[in-house]
C-alpha positions, 0 to 999 in steps of 0.5 A: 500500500503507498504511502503519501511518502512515495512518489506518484506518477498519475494517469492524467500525466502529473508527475509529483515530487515526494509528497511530504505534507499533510493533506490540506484540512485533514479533517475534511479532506475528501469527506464528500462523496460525489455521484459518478453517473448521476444526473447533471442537477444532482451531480453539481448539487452535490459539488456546490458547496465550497463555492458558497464559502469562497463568495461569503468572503467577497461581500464580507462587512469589508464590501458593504463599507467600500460598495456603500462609500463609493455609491454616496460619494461616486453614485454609480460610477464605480459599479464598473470597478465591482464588475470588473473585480468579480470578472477577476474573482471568477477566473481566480478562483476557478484556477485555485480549485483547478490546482487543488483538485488536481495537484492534491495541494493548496496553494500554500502548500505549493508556494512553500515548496516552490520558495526558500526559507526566507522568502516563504516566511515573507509570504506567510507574513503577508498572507496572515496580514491579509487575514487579520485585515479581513477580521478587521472588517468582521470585527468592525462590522459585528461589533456595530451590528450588535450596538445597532441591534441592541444598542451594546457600545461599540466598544463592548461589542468589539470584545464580544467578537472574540468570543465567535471562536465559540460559534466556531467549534459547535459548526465544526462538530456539525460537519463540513456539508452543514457548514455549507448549508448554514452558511447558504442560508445567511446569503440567501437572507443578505441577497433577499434583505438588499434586493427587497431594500434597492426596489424600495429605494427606487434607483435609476435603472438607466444611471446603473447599467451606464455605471457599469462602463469604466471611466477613465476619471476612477484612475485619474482621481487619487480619491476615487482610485484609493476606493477603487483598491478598496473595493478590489481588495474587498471582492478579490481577497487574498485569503479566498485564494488560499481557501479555495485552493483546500476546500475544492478537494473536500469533495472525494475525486479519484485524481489517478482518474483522468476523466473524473478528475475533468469532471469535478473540474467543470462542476467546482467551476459552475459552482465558483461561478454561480456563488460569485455571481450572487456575491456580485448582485450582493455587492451591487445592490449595497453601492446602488443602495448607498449611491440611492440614499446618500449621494449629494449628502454628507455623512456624520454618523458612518454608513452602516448607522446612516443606512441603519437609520434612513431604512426607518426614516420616512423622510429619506426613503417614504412612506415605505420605511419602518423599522423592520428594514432596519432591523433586516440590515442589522442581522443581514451585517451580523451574518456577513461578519459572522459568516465571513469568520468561519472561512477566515478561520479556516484559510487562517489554518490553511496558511498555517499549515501549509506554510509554516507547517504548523498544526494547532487547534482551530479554536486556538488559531482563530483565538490568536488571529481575532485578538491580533486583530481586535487589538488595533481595532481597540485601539482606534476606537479608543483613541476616537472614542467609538466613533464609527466614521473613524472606524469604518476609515479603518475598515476602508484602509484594511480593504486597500491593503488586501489589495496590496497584498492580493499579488503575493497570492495571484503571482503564484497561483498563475505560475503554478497553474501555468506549469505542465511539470505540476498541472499536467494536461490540466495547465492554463490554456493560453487564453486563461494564462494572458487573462490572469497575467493582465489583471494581476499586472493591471493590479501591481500598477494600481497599487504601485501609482497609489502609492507613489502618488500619494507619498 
């Protein structure tokens, strides 16, 4: 019988090194039985799942603050910006189930073993850097949730938030196909509780589908360029890329099987692409809604309370306002935040493992990550005395730095799936390889005139 220890040379042309590590989250990897002659709709029935975890992170609290900032201040100019952003999503993320399925790794796996010591240390950093700016945005997020809801100062509420571990390990113990389902339901509520919310409010169609046309003044506009890396940042995130890379293999595919292997290729594909649509209308909806009810405004209380209280306002939104919409918008944050921890959670020990080689308990690790994180957030709220304007600058900056940080992840996932040696038939076509050097190119450059320009 061989072991992970021997070397493998699979049916569909791959030809792997000694496989020394572990496989990726052990604890689910290849736990989900898939059909192999059933029907279209039961087949991606039973591949749709991981898709739903990967788009929880593309409209995490991070997104609502950058998608509602940039409709109040831009009206619907940067829709274009959130199109283009999930475009780039689509095709990253299909390429990081790719690599897992395929190769039986993760994308920090392979990073580490394709890097020297040094530089896969500098890559770890950044990769858990990425991760405590995304917690940043669920921290921020949950705690005004909760002051929202039942009225705890923002303070108080931020601490509350290090107790989400708890939340954690009761889902864990439920099993990775509940994970999905639970997590499927608190999207279905956040994309039912906005689009109800956008008819309400009554925005014009012809203004927004003319949004979704870039203009050159979103690269002109060291303002509006700074809320585009925002809004880059917040939908394409570092983590998911690491994430997507693991849970694609929960499914059990026989990767010695060439034809199998195409298969579930295909279905994670449709499932990828089908979650992050939604994540798309999602995070449309929260700019037409801010772009709606804020443009030509100026805000003094913060987004999230502006919302919160214009949903109950008869003088802003009509004679449709009640507090049943505000309280809607309340939960509907809270179970983006709430959500958007289990996956942050669990690319956290992805990248742990798979670049330090380091295997702790998950409540440990996700212990460790919210306190790094809710210490800065502390901080802030201290020193402005729980003012969310203050606040939700914070949330914005740590969406541009995810933006920043997205290339240490996307150089390698393109290089990787680039290659034969490690992809074997199932490598980038052409196509796909000039697609996702471009828009990581496009990226770097953004990122690099931001910086320059605003020194």
């Amino acid at each position: 019988m061989r072991t992970l220890k021997q070397e493998k040379t699979l049916t569909n042309g791959i030809k792997l090194k000694k496989i020394t590590t572990a496989k990726s989250l052990s604890e689910v990897n290849g736990t989900i039985r898939v059909p192999r002659n059933a029907s279209f709709f039961k087949t991606l029935l039973a591949y749709t799942g991981p898709g739903i975890l990967i788009a929880v992170g593309y409209m995490d609290p991070g997104n609502w603050i950058t998608s509602i900032s940039s409709g109040s201040q831009y009206k619907y100019r940067l829709l274009s910006v959130i199109l283009i952003s999930s475009l780039i999503a689509m095709l990253l993320q299909e390429m990081c189930a790719r690599l897992g399925i395929v190769t039986g790794k993760d994308l920090a796996q392979l990073t580490r073993e394709h890097t020297s010591k040094w530089s896969g240390f500098f890559l770890w950093i950044i990769a858990e850097l990425a991760i405590m700016a995304t917690d940043i945005a669920e921290v921020i997020g949950s705690g005004i949730a909760l002051k929202l809801l039942f009225k705890i100062p923002l303070i108080a509420g931020i601490l509350i938030t290090t107790a989400d571990v708890l939340l954690l390990l009761f889902l864990l113990k439920l099993g990775f196909r509940k994970i999905e389902a639970i997590i499927a339901a608190l999207v279905i509520t956040i994309l039912g509780v906005f689009s109800y919310e956008v008819l309400l409010a009554g925005p014009n169609v012809a203004e927004i589908f003319k949004g979704y046309v870039p203009s050159e003044q979103i690269v002109l506009n060291n303002s509006m360029l700074y809320l585009t890396l925002g809004i880059v940042g917040a939908t394409v995130m570092p983590h998911d890329l690491y994430l997507g890379s693991s849970i694609s293999q929960t499914r059990a595919v026989d990767r010695h099987d060439p034809q199998m292997v195409a298969k579930a290729l295909r279905f994670s594909k449709l499932d990828s692409n089908i979650q992050l649509v939604v994540a798309f209308i999602v995070n449309s909806l929260l700019l037409i809604l801010g772009a709606a009810l804020f443009y030509g405004t100026t805000s003094k209380t913060g987004q999230f309370a502006d919302l919160f209280y214009s949903l109950d306002n008869s003088k802003i939104i009509g004679g449709i306002a009640s507090p049943l919409l505000s309280i809607l918008f309340a939960i509907a944050l809270l179970a983006s935040g709430q959500s958007s921890t289990i996956t942050g959670t669990l690319a956290g020990q992805v990248v742990m493992e798979g670049f330090i080689h380091l295997k702790v308990s998950p409540w440990l690790q996700r212990l460790v990550t919210r306190l790094f994180s809710v210490i800065p957030v502390l901080i802030f709220a201290i020193y402005y005395q729980g003012n969310e304007v203050e606040l939700e600058k914070l949330l914005t900056f740590s969406q541009v730095f995810l933006s920043i940080a997205l290339p240490f992840a996307a150089i390698p996932l393109v290089i990787f799936t680039s290659s034969t040696k490690i992809m074997g038939r199932f490598a980038n076509r052409n196509l796909t390889n000039i697609l996702a050097w471009l828009a990581t190119l496009v990226l770097v450059v953004l990122n690099v005139y931001l910086i320059f320009s605003t020194l």
